[in-house]
N, CA, C and O atoms as a GROMACS GRO file, in nm:
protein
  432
    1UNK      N    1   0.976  -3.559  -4.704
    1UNK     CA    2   0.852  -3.544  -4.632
    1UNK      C    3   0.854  -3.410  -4.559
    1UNK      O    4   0.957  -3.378  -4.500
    2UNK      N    5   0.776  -3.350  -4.560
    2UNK     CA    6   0.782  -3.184  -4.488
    2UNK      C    7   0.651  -3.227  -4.376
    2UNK      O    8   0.553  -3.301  -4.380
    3UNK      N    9   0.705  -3.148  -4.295
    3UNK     CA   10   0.617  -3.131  -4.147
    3UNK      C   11   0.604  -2.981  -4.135
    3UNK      O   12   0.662  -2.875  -4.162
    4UNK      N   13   0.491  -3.034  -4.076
    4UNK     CA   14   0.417  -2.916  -4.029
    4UNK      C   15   0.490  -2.814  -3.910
    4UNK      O   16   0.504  -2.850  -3.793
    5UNK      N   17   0.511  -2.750  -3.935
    5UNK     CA   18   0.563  -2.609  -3.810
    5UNK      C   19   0.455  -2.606  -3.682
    5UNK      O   20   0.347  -2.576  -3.734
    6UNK      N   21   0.440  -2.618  -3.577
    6UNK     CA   22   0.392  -2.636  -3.454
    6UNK      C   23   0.307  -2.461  -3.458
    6UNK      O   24   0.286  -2.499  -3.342
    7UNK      N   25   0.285  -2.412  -3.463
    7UNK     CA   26   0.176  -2.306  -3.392
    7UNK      C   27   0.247  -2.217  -3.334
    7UNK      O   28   0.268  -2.281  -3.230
    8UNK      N   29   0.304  -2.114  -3.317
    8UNK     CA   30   0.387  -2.042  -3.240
    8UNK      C   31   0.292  -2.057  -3.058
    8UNK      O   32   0.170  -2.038  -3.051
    9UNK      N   33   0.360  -2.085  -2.959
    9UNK     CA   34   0.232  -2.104  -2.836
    9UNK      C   35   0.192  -1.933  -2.768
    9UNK      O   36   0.277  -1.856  -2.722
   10UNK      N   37   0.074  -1.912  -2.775
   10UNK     CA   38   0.056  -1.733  -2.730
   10UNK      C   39   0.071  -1.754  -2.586
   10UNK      O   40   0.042  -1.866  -2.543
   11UNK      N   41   0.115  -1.656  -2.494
   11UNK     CA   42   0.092  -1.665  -2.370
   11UNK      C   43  -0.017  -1.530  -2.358
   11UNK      O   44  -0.019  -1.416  -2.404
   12UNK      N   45  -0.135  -1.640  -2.242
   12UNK     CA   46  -0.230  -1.556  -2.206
   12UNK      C   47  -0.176  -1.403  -2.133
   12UNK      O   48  -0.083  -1.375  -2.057
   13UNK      N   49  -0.266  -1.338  -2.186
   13UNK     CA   50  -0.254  -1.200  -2.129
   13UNK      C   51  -0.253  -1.183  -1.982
   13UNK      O   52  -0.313  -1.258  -1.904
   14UNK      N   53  -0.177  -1.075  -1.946
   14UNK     CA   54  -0.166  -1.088  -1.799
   14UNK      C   55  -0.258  -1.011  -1.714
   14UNK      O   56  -0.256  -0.889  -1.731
   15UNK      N   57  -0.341  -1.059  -1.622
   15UNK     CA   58  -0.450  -0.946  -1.583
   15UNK      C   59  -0.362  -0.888  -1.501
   15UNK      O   60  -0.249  -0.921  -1.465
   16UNK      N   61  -0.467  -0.747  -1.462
   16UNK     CA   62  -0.399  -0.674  -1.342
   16UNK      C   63  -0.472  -0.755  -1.235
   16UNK      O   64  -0.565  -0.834  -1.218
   17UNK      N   65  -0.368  -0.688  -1.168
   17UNK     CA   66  -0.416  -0.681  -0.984
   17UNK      C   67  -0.577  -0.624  -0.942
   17UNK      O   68  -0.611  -0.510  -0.976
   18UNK      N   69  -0.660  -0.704  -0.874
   18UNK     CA   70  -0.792  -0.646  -0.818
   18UNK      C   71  -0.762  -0.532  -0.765
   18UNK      O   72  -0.655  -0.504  -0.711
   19UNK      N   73  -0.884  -0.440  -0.781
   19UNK     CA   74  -0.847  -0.278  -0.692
   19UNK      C   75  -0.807  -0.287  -0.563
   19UNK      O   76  -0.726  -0.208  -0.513
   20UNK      N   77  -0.857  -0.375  -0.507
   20UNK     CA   78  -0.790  -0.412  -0.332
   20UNK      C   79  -0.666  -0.400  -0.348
   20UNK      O   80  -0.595  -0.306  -0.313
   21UNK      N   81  -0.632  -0.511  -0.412
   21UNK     CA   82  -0.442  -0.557  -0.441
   21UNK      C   83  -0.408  -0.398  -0.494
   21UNK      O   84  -0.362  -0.328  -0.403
   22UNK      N   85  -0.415  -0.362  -0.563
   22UNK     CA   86  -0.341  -0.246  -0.649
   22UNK      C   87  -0.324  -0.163  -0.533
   22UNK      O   88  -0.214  -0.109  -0.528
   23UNK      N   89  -0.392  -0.141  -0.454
   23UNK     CA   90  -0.470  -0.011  -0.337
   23UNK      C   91  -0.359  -0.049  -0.238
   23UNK      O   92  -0.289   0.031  -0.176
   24UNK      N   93  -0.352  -0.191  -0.231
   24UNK     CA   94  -0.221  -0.231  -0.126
   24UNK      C   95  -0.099  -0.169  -0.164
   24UNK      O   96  -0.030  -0.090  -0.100
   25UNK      N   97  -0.072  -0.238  -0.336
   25UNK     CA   98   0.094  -0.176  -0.329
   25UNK      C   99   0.129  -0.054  -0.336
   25UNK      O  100   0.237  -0.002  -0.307
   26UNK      N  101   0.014   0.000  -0.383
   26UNK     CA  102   0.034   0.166  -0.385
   26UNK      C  103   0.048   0.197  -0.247
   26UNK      O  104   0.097   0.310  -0.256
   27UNK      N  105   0.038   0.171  -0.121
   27UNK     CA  106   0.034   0.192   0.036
   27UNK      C  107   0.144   0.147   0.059
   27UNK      O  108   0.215   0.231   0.113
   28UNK      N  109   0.209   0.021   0.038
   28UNK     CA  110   0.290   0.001   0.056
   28UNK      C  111   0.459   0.051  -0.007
   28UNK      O  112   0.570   0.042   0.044
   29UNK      N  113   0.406   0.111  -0.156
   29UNK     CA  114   0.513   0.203  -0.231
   29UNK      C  115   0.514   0.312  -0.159
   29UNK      O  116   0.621   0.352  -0.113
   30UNK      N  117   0.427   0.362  -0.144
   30UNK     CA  118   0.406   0.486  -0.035
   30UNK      C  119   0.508   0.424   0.091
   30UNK      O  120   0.630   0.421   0.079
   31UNK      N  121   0.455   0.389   0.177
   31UNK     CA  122   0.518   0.358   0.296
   31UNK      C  123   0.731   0.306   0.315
   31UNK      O  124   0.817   0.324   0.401
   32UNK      N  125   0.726   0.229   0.158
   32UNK     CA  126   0.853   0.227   0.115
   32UNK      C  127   0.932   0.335   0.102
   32UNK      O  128   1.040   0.327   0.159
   33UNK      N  129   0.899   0.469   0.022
   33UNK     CA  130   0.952   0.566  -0.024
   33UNK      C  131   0.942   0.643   0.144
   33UNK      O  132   1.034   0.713   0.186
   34UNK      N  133   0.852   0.624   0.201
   34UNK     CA  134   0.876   0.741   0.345
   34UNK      C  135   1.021   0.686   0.403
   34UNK      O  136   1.120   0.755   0.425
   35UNK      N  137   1.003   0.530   0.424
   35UNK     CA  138   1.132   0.464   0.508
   35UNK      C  139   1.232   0.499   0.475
   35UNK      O  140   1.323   0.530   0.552
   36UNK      N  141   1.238   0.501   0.314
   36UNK     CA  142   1.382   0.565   0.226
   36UNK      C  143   1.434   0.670   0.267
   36UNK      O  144   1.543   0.696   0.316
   37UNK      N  145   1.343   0.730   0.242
   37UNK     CA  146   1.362   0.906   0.250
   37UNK      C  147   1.404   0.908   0.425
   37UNK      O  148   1.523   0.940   0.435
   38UNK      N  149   1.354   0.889   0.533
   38UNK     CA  150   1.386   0.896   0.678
   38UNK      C  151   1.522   0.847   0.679
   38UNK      O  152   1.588   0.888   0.774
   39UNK      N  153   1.576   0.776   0.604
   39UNK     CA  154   1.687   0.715   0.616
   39UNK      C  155   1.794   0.773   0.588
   39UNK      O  156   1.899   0.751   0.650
   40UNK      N  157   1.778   0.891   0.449
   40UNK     CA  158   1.873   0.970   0.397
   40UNK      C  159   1.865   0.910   0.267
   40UNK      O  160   1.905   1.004   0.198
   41UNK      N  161   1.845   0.832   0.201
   41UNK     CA  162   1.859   0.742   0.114
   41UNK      C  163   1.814   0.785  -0.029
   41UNK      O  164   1.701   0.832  -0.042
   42UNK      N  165   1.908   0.768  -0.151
   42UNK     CA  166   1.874   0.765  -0.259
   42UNK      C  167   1.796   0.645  -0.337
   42UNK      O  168   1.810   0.541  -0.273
   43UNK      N  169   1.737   0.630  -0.428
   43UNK     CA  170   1.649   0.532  -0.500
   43UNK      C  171   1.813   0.445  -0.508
   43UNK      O  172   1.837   0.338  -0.453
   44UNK      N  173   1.916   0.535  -0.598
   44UNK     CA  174   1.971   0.419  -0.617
   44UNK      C  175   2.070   0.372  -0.553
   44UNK      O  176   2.154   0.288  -0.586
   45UNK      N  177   2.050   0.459  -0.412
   45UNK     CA  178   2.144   0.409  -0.287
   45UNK      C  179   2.094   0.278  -0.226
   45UNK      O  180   2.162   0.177  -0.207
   46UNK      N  181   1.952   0.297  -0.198
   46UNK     CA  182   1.904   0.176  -0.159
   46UNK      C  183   1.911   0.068  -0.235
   46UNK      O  184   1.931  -0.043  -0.184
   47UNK      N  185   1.893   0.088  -0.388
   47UNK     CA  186   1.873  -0.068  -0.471
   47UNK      C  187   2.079  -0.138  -0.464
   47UNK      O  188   2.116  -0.252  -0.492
   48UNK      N  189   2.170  -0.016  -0.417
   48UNK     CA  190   2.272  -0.086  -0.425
   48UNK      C  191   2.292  -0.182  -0.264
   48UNK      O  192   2.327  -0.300  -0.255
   49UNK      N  193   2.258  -0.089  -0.153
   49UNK     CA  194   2.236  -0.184  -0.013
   49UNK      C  195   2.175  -0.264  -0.027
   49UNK      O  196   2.206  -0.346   0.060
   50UNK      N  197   2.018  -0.338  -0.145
   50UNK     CA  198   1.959  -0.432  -0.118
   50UNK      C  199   1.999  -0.493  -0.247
   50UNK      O  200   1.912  -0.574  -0.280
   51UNK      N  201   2.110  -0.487  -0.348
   51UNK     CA  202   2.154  -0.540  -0.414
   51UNK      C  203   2.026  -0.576  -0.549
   51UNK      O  204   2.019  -0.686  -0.604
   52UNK      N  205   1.965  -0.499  -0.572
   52UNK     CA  206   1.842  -0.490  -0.663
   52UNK      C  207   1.918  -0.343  -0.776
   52UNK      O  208   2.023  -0.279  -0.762
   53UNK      N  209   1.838  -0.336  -0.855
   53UNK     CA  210   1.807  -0.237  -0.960
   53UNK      C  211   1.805  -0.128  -0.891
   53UNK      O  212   1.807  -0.132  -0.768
   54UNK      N  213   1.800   0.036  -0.987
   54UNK     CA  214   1.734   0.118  -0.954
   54UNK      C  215   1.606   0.095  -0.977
   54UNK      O  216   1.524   0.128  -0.892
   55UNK      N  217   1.569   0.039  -1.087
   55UNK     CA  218   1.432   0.036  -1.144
   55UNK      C  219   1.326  -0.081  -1.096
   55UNK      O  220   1.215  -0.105  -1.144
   56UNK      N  221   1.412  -0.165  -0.958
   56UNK     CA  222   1.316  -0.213  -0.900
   56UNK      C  223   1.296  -0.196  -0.811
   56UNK      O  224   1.219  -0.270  -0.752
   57UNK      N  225   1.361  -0.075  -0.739
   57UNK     CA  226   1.326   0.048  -0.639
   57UNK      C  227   1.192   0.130  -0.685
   57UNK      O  228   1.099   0.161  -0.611
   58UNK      N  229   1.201   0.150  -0.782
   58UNK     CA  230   1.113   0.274  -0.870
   58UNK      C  231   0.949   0.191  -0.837
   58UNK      O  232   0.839   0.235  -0.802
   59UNK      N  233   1.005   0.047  -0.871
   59UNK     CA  234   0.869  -0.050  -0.938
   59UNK      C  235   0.780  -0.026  -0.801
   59UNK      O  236   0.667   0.022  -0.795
   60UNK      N  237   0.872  -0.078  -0.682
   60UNK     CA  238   0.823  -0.120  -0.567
   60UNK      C  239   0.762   0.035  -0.542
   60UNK      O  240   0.641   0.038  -0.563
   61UNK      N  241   0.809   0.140  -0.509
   61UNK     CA  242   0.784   0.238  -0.483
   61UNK      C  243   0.688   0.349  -0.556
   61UNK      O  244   0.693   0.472  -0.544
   62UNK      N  245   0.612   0.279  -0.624
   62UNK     CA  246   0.559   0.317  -0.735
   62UNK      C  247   0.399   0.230  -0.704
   62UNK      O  248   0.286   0.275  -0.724
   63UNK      N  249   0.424   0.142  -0.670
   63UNK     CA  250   0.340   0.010  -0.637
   63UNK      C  251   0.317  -0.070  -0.732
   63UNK      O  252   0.202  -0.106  -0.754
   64UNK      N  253   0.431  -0.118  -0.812
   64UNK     CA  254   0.403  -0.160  -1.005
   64UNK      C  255   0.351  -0.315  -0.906
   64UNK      O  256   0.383  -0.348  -0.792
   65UNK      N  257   0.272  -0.376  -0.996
   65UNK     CA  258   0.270  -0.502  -0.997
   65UNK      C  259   0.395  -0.593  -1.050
   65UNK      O  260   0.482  -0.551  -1.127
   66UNK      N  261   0.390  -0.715  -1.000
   66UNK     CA  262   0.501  -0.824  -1.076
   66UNK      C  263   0.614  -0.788  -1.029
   66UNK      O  264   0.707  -0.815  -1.104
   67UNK      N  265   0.642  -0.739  -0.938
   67UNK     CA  266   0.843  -0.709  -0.868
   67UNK      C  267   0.820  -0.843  -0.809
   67UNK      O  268   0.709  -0.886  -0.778
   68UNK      N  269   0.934  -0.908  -0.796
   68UNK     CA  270   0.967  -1.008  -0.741
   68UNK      C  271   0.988  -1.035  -0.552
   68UNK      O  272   1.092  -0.992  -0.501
   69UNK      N  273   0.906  -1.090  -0.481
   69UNK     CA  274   0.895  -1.072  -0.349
   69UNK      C  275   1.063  -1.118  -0.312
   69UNK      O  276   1.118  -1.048  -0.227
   70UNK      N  277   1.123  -1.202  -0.355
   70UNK     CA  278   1.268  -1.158  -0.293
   70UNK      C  279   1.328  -1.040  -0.316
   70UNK      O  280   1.427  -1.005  -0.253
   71UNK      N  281   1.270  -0.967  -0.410
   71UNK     CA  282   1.330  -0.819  -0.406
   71UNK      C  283   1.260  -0.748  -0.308
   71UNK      O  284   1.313  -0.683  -0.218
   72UNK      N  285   1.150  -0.760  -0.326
   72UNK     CA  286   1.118  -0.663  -0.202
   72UNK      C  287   1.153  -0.729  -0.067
   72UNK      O  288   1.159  -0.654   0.030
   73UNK      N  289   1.168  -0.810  -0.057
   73UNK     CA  290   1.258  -0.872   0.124
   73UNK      C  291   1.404  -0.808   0.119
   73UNK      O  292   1.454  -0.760   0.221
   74UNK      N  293   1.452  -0.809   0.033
   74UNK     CA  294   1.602  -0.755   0.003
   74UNK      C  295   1.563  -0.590   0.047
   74UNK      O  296   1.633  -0.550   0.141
   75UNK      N  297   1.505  -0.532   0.016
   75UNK     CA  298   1.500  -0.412  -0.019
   75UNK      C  299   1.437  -0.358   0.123
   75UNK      O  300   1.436  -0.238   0.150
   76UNK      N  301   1.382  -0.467   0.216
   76UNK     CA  302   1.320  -0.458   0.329
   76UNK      C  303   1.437  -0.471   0.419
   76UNK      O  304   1.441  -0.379   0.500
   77UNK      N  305   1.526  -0.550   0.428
   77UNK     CA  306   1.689  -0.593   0.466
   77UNK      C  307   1.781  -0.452   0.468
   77UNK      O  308   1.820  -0.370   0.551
   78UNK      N  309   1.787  -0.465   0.393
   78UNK     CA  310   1.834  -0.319   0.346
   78UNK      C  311   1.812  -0.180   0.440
   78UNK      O  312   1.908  -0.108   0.467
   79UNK      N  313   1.706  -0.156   0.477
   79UNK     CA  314   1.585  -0.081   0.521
   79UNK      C  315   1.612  -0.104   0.683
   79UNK      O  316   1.550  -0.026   0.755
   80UNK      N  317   1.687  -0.190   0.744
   80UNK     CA  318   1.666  -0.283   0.831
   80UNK      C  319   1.519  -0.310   0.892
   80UNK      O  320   1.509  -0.316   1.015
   81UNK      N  321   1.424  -0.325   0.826
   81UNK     CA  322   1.274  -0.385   0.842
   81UNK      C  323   1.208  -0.492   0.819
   81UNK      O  324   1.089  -0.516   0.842
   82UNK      N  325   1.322  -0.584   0.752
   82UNK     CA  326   1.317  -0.746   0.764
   82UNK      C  327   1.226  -0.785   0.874
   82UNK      O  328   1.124  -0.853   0.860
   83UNK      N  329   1.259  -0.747   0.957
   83UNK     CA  330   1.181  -0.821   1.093
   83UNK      C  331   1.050  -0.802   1.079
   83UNK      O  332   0.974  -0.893   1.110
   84UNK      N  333   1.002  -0.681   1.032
   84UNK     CA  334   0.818  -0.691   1.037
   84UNK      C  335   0.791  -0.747   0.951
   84UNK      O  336   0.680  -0.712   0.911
   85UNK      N  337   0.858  -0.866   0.859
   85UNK     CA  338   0.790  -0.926   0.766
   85UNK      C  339   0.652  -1.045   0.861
   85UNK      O  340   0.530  -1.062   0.848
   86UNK      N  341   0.774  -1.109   0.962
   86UNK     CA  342   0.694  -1.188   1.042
   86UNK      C  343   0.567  -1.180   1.152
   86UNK      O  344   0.521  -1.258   1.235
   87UNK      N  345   0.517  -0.962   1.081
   87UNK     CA  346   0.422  -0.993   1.134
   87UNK      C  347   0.288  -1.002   1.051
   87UNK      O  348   0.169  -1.001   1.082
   88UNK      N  349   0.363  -1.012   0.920
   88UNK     CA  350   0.261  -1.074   0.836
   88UNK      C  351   0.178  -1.206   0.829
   88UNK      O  352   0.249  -1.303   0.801
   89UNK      N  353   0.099  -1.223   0.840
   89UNK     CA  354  -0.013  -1.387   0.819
   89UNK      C  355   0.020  -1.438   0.978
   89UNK      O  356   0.045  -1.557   0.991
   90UNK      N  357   0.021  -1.354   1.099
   90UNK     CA  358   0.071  -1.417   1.251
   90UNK      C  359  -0.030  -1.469   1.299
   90UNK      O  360  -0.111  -1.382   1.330
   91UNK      N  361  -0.068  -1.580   1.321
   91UNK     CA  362  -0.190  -1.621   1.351
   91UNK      C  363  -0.290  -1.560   1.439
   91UNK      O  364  -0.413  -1.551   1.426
   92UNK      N  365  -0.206  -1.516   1.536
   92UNK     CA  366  -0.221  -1.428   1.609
   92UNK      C  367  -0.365  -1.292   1.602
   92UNK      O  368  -0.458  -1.254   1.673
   93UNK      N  369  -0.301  -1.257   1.461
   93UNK     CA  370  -0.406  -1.146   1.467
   93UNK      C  371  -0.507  -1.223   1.314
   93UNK      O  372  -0.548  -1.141   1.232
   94UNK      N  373  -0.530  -1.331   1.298
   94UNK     CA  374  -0.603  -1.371   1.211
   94UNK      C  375  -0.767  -1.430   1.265
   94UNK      O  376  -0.769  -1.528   1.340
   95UNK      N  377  -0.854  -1.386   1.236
   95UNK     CA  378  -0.984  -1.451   1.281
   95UNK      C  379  -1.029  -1.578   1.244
   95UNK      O  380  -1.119  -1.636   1.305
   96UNK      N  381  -0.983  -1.614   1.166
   96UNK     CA  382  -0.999  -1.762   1.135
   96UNK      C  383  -0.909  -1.834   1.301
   96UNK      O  384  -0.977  -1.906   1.374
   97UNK      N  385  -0.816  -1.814   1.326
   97UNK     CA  386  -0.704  -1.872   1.444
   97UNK      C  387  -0.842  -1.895   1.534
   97UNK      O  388  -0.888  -2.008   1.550
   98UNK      N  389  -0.911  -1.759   1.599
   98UNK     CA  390  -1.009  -1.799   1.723
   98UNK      C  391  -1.074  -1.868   1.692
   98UNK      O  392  -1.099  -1.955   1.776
   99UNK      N  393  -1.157  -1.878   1.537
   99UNK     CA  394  -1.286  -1.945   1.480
   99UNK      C  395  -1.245  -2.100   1.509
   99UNK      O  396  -1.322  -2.189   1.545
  100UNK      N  397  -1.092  -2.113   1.482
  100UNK     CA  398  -1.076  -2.311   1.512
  100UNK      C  399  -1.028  -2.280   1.610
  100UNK      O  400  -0.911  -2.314   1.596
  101UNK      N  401  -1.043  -2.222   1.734
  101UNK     CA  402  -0.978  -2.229   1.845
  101UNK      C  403  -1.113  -2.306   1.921
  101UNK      O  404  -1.116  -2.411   1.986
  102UNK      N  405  -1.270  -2.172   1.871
  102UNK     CA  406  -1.341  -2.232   1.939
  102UNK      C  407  -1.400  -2.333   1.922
  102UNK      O  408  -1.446  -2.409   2.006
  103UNK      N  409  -1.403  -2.341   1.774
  103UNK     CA  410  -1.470  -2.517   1.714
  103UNK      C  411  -1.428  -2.611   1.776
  103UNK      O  412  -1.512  -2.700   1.789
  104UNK      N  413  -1.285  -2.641   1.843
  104UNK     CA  414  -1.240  -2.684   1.914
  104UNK      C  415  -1.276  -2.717   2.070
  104UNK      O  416  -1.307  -2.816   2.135
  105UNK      N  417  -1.262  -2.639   2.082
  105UNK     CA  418  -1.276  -2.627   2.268
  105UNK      C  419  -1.460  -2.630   2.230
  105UNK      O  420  -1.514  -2.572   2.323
  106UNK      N  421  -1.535  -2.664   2.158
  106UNK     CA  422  -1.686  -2.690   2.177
  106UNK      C  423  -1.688  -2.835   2.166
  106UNK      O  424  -1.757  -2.896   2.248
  107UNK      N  425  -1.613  -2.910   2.062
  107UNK     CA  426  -1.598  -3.043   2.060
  107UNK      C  427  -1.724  -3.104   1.973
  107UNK      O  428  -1.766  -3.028   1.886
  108UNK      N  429  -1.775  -3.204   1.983
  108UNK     CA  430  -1.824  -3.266   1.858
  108UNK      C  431  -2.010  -3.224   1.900
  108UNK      O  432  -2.100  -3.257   1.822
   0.00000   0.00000   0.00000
């Protein structure tokens, strides 16, 4: 009895990043490569302190899409700039935070 061979499965194509997003990592590759450089630091000095690639130094610093966010925390570690991760999403400076602060304190 012969069977049929299954379909090879395609994986959908990968979109890019919206121009917003792209506009970010490029700012933020930017802003990576200044920290480097202030530091004394080679591309592949840093990817050996944050235990990454050269070429996912390059990615980040470049603003490639798809690097892996534990690499870039590593590579932030490294940098010793770990710490401003947490002032990312701080409720603090988010406008939604006041918007249920005041829905709140108005009550039903």
């Amino acid at each position: 009895m012969l069977r049929a061979t299954p379909a090879p499965r395609s994986t959908p194509p990968a979109r890019s990043a919206p121009v917003m997003v792209s506009g970010a990592l490029q700012d933020l590759g930017v802003r990576l490569t200044l920290a480097r450089k202030l530091r004394g630091l080679t591309q592949e000095q840093l990817g050996h302190l944050a235990d990454v690639s050269t070429s996912t130094v390059r990615a980040l610093e470049a603003g490639a899409e798809g690097v892996a966010m534990a690499n870039f925390l590593k590579v932030l570690q490294a940098l010793g700039l770990l710490g401003q991760v947490g002032q990312l999403l701080d409720p603090r400076h988010d406008p939604e935070t006041l918007a249920y602060a005041e829905r709140q304190l108005r009550g039903p």
